[in-house]
N, CA, C and O atoms as a GROMACS GRO file, in nm:
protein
  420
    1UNK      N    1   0.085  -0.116   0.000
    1UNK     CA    2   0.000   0.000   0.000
    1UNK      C    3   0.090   0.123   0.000
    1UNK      O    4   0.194   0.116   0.066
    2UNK      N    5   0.061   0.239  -0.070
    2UNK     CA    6   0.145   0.348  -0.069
    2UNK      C    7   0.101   0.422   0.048
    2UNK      O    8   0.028   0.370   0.133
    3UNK      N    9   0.138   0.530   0.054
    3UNK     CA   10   0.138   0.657   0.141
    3UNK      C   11  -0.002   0.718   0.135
    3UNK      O   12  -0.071   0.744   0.233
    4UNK      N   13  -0.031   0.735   0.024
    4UNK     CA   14  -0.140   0.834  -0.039
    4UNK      C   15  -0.265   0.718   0.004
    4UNK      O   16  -0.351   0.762   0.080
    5UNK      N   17  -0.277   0.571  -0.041
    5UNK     CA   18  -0.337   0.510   0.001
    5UNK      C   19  -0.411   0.500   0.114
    5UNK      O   20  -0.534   0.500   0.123
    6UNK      N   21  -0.280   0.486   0.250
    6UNK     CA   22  -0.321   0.479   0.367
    6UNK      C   23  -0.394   0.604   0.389
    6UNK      O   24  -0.503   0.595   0.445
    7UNK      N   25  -0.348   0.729   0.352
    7UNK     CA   26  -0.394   0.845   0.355
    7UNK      C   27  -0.495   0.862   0.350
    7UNK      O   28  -0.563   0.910   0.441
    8UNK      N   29  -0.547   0.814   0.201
    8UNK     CA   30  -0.711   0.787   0.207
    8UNK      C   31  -0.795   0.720   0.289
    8UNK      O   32  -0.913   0.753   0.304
    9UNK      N   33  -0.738   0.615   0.349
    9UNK     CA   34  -0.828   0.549   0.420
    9UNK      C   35  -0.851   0.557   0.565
    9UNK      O   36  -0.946   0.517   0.633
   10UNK      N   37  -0.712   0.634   0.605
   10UNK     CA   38  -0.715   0.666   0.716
   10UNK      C   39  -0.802   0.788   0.773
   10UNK      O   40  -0.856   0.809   0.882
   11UNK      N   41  -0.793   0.865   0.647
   11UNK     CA   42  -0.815   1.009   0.669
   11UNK      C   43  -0.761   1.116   0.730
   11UNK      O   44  -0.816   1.218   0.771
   12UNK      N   45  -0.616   1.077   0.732
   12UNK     CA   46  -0.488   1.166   0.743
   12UNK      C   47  -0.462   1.208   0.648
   12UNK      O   48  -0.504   1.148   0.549
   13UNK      N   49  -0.378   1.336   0.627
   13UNK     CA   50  -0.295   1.349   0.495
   13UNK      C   51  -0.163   1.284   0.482
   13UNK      O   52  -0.097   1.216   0.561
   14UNK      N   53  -0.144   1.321   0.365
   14UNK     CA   54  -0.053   1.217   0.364
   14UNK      C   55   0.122   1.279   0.403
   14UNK      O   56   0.227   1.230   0.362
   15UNK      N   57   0.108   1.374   0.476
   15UNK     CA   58   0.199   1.526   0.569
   15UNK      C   59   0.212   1.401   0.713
   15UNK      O   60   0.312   1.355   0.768
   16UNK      N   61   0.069   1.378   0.736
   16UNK     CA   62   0.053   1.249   0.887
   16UNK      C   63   0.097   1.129   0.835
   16UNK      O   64   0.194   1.080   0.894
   17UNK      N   65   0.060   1.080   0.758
   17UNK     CA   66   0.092   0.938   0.713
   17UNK      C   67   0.222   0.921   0.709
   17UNK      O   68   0.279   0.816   0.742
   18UNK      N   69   0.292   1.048   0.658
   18UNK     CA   70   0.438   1.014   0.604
   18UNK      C   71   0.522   1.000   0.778
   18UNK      O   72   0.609   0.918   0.806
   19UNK      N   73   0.470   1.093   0.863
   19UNK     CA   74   0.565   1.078   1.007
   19UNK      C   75   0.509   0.967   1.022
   19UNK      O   76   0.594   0.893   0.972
   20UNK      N   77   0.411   0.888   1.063
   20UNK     CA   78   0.336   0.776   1.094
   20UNK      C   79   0.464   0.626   1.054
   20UNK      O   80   0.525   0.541   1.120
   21UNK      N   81   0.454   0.659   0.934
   21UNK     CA   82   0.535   0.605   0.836
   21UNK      C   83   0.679   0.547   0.916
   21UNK      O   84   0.731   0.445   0.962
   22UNK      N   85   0.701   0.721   0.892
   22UNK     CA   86   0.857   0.736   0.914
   22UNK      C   87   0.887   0.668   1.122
   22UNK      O   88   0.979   0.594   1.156
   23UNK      N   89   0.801   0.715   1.196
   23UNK     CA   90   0.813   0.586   1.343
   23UNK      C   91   0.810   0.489   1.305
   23UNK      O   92   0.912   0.430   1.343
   24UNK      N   93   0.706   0.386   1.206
   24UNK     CA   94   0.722   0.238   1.194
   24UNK      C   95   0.839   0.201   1.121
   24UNK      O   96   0.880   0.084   1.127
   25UNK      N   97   0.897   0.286   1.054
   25UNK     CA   98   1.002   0.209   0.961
   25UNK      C   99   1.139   0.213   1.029
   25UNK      O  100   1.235   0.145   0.992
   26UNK      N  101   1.137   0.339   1.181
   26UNK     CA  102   1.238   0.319   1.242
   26UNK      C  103   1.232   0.254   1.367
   26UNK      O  104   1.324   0.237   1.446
   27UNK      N  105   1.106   0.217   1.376
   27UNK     CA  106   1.123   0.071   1.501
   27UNK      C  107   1.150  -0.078   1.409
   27UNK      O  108   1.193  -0.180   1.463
   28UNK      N  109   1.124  -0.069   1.297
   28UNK     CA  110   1.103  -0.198   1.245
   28UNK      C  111   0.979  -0.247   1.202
   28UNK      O  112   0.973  -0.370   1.196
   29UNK      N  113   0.901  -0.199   1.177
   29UNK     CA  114   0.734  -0.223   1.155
   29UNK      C  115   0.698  -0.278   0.995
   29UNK      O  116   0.641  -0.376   0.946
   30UNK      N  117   0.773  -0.149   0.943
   30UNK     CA  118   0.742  -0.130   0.802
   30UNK      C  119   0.869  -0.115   0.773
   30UNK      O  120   0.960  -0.089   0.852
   31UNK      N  121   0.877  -0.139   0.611
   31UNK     CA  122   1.010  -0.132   0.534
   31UNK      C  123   0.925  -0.003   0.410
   31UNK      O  124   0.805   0.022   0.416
   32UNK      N  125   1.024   0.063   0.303
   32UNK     CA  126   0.978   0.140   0.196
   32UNK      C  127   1.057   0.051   0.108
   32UNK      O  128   1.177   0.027   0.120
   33UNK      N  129   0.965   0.001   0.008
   33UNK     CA  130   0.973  -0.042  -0.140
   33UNK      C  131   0.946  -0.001  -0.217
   33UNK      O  132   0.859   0.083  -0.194
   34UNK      N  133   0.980  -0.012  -0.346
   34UNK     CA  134   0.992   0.091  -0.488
   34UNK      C  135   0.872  -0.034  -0.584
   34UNK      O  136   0.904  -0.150  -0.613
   35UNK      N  137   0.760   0.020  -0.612
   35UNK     CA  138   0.658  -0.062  -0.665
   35UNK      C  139   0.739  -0.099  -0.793
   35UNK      O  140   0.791  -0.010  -0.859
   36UNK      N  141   0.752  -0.257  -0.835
   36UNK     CA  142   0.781  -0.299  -0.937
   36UNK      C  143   0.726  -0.304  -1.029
   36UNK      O  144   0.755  -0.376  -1.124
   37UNK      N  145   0.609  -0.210  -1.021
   37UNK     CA  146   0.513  -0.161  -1.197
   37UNK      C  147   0.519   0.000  -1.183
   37UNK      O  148   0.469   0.053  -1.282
   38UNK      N  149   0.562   0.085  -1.095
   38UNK     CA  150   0.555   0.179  -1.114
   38UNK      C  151   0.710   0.230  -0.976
   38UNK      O  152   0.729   0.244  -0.856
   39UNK      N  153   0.772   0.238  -1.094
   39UNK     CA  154   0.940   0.272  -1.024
   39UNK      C  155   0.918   0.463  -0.929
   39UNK      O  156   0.983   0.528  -0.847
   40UNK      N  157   0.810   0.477  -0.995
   40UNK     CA  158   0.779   0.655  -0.914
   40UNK      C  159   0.751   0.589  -0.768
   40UNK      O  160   0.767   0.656  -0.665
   41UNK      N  161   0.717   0.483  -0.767
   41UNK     CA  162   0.585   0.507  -0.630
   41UNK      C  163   0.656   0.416  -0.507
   41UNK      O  164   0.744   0.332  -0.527
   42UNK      N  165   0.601   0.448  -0.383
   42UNK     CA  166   0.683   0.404  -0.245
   42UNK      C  167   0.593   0.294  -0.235
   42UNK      O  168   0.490   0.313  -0.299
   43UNK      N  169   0.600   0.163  -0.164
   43UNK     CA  170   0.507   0.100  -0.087
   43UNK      C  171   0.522   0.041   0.004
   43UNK      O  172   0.606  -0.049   0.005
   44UNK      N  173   0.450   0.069   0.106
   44UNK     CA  174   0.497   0.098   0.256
   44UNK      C  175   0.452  -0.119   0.279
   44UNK      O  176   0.340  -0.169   0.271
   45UNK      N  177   0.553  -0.175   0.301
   45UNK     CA  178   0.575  -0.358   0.367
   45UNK      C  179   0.552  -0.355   0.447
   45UNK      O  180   0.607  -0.254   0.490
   46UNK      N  181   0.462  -0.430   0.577
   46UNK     CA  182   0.473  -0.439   0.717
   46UNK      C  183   0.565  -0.555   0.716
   46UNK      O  184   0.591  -0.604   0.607
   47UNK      N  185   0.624  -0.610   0.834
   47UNK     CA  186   0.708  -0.679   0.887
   47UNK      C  187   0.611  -0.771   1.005
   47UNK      O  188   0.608  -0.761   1.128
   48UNK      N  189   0.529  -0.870   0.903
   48UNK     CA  190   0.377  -0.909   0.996
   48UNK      C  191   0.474  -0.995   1.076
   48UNK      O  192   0.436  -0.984   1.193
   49UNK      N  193   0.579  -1.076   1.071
   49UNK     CA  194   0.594  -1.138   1.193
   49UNK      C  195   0.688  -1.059   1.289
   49UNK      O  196   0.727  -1.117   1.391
   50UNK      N  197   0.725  -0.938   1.267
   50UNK     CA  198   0.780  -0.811   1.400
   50UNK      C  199   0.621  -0.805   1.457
   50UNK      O  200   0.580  -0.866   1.556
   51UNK      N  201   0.569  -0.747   1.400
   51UNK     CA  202   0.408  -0.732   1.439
   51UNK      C  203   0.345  -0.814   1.544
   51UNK      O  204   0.320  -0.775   1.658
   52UNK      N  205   0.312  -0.973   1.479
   52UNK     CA  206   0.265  -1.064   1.544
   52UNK      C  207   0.371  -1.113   1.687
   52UNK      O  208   0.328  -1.202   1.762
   53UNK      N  209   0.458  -1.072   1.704
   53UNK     CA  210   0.541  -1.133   1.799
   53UNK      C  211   0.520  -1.037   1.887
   53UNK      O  212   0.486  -1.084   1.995
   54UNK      N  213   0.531  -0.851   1.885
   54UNK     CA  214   0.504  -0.778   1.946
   54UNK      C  215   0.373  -0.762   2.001
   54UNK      O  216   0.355  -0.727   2.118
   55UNK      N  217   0.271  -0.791   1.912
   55UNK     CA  218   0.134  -0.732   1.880
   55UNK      C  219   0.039  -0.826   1.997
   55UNK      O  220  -0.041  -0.801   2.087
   56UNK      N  221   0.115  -0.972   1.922
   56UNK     CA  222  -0.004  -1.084   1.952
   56UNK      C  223   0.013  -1.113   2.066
   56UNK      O  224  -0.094  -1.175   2.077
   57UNK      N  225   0.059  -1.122   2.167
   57UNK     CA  226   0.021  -1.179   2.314
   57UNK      C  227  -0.077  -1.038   2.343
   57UNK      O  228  -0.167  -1.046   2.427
   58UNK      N  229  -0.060  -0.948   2.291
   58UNK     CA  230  -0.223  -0.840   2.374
   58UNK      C  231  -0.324  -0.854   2.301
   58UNK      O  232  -0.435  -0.859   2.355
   59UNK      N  233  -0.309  -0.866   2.138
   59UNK     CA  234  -0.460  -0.935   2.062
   59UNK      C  235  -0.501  -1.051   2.117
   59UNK      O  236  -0.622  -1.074   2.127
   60UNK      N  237  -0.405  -1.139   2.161
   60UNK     CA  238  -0.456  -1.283   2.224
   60UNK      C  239  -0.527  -1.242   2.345
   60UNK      O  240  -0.648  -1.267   2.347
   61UNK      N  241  -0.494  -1.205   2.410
   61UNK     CA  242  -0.561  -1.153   2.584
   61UNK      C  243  -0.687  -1.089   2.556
   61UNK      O  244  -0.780  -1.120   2.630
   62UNK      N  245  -0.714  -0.992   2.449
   62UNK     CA  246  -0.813  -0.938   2.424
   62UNK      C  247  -0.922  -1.032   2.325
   62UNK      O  248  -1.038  -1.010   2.290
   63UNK      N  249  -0.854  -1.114   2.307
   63UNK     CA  250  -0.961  -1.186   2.216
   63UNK      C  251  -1.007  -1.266   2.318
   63UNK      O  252  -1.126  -1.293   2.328
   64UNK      N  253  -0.921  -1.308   2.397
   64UNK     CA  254  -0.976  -1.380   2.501
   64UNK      C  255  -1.138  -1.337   2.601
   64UNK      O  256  -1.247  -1.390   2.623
   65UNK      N  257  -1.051  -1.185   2.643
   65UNK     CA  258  -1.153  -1.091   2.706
   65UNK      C  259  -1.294  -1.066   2.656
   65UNK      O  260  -1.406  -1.061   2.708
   66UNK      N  261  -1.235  -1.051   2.507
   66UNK     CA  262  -1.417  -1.022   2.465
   66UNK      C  263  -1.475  -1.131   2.400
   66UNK      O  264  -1.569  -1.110   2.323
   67UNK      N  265  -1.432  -1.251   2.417
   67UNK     CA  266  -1.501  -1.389   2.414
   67UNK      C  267  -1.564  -1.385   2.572
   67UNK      O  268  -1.684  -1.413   2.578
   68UNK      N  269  -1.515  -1.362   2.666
   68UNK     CA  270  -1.610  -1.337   2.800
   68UNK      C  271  -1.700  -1.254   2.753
   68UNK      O  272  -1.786  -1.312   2.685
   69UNK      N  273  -1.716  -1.113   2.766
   69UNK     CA  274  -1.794  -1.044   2.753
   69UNK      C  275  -1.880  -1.060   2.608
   69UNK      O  276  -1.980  -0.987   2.604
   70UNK      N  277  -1.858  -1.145   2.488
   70UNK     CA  278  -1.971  -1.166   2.416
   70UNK      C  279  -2.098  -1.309   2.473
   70UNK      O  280  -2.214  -1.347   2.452
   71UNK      N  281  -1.949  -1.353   2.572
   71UNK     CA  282  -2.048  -1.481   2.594
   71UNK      C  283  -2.190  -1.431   2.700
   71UNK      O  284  -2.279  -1.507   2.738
   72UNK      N  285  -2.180  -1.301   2.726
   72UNK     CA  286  -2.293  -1.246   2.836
   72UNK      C  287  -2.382  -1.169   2.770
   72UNK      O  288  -2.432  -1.079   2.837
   73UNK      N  289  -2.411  -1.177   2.673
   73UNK     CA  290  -2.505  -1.146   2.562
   73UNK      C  291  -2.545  -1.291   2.480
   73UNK      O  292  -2.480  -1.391   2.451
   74UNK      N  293  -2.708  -1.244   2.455
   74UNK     CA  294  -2.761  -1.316   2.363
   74UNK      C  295  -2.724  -1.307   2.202
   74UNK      O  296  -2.651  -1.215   2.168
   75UNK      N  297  -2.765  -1.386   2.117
   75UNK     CA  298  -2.750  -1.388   2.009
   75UNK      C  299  -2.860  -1.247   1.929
   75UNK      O  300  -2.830  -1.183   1.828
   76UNK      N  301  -2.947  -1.235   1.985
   76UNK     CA  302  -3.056  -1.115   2.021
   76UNK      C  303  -3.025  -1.002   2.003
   76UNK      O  304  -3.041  -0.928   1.906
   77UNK      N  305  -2.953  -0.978   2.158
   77UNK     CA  306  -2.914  -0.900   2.190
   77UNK      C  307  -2.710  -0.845   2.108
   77UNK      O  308  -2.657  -0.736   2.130
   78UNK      N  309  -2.652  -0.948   2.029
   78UNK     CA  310  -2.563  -0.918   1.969
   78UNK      C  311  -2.563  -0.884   1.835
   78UNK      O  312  -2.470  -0.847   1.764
   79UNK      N  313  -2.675  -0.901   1.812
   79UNK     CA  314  -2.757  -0.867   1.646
   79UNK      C  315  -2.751  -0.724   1.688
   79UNK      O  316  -2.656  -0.674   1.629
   80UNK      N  317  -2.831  -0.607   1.790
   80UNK     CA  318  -2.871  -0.554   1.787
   80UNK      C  319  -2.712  -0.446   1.805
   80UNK      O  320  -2.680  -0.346   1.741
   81UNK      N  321  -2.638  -0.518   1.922
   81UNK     CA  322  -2.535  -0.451   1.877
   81UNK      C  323  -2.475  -0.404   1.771
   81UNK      O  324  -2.460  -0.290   1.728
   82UNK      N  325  -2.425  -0.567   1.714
   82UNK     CA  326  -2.368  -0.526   1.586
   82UNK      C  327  -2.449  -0.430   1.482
   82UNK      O  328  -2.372  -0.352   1.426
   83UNK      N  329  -2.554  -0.421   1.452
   83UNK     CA  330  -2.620  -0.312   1.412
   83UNK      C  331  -2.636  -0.173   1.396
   83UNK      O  332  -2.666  -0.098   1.304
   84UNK      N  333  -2.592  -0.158   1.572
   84UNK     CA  334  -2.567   0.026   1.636
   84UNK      C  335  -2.443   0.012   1.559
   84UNK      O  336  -2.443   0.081   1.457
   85UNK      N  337  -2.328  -0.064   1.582
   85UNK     CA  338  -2.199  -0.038   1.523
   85UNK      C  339  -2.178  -0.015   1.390
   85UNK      O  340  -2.113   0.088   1.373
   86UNK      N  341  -2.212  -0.077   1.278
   86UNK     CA  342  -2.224  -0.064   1.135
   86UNK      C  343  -2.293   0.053   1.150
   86UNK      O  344  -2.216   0.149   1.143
   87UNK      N  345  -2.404   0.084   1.168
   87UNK     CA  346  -2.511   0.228   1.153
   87UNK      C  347  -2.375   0.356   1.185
   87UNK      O  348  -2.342   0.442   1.103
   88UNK      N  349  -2.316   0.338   1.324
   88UNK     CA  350  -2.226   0.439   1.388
   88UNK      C  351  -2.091   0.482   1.311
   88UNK      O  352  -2.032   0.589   1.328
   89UNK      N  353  -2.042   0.341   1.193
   89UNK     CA  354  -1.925   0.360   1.168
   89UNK      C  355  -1.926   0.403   1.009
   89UNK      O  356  -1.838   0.445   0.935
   90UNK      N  357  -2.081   0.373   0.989
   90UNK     CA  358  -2.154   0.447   0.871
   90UNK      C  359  -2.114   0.632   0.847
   90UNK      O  360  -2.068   0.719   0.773
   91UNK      N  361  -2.163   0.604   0.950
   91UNK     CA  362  -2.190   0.759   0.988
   91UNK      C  363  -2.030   0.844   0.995
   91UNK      O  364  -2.004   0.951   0.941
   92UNK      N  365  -1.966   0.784   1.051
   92UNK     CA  366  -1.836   0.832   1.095
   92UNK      C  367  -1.750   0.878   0.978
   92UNK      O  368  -1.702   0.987   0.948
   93UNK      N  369  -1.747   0.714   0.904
   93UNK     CA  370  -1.698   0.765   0.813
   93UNK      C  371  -1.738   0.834   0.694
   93UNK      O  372  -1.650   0.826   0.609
   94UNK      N  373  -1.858   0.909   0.650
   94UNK     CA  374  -1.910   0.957   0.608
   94UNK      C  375  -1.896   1.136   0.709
   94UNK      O  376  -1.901   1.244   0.650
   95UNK      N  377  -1.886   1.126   0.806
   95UNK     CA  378  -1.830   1.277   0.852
   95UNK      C  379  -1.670   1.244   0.813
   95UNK      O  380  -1.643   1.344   0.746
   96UNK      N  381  -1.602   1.198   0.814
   96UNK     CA  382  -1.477   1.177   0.782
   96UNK      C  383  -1.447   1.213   0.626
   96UNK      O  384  -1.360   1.291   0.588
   97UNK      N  385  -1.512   1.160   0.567
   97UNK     CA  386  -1.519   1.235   0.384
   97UNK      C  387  -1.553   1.355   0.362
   97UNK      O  388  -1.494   1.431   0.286
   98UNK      N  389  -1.664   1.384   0.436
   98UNK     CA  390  -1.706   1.479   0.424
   98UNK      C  391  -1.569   1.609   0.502
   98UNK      O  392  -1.523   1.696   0.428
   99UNK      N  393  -1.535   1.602   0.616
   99UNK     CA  394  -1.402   1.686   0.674
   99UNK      C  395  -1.278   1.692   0.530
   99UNK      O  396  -1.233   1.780   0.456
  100UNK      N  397  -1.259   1.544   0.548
  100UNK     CA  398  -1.172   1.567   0.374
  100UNK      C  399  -1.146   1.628   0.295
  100UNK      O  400  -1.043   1.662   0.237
  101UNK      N  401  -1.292   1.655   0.290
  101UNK     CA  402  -1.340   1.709   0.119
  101UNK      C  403  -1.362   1.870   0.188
  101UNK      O  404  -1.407   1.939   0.097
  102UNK      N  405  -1.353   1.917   0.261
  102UNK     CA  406  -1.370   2.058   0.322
  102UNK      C  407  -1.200   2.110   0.361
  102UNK      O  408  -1.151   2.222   0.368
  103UNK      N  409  -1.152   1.995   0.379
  103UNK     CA  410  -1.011   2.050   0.379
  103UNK      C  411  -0.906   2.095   0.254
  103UNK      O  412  -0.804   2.164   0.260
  104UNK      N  413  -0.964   2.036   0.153
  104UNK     CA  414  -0.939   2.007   0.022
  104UNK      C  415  -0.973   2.145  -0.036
  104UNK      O  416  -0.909   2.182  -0.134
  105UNK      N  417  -1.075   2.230   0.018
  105UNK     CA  418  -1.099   2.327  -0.040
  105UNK      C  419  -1.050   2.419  -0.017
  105UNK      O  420  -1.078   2.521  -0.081
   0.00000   0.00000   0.00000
């Protein structure tokens, strides 16, 4: 994924993305590669097993955690959740495009 990419999706510019960038590639996170169809362009590698070795004993604990806390809900009642959430993240990112596109101007 390039710079501009994450940019978009993050909804940083890509001014944020690039320091963002520039911390992961000097802990070790990410590497910068030169796209082999387009020699102009950067593309930012993660280093998934630096990641998973750092990352995963707290994703594990937390996956753990909210396997408790889903198990105290109904199937019902987790429909209805998941629902508010999609509706909420609808929304979000749709104020998020919209900020974008006002900054742009």
């Amino acid at each position: 994924m390039t710079a501009g990419e994450l940019a978009e999706h993050t909804g940083l510019t890509t001014g944020a993305i690039t320091g963002v960038i520039d911390r992961l590639e000097k802990t070790g996170f990410v590497k910068r590669d030169r796209d082999p169809d387009d020699r102009r362009k950067v593309v930012i590698v993660p280093d998934q097993q630096k990641a998973q070795k750092v990352f995963g004993p707290v994703f594990g604990r937390l996956i753990d955690q909210m396997t408790v806390l889903y198990d105290q809900f109904s199937p019902e009642e987790l429909d209805t959740i998941c629902s508010y959430m999609e509706k909420t993240t609808v929304l979000i990112k749709e104020l998020v495009q919209e900020l974008g596109s006002n900054n742009k101007k």
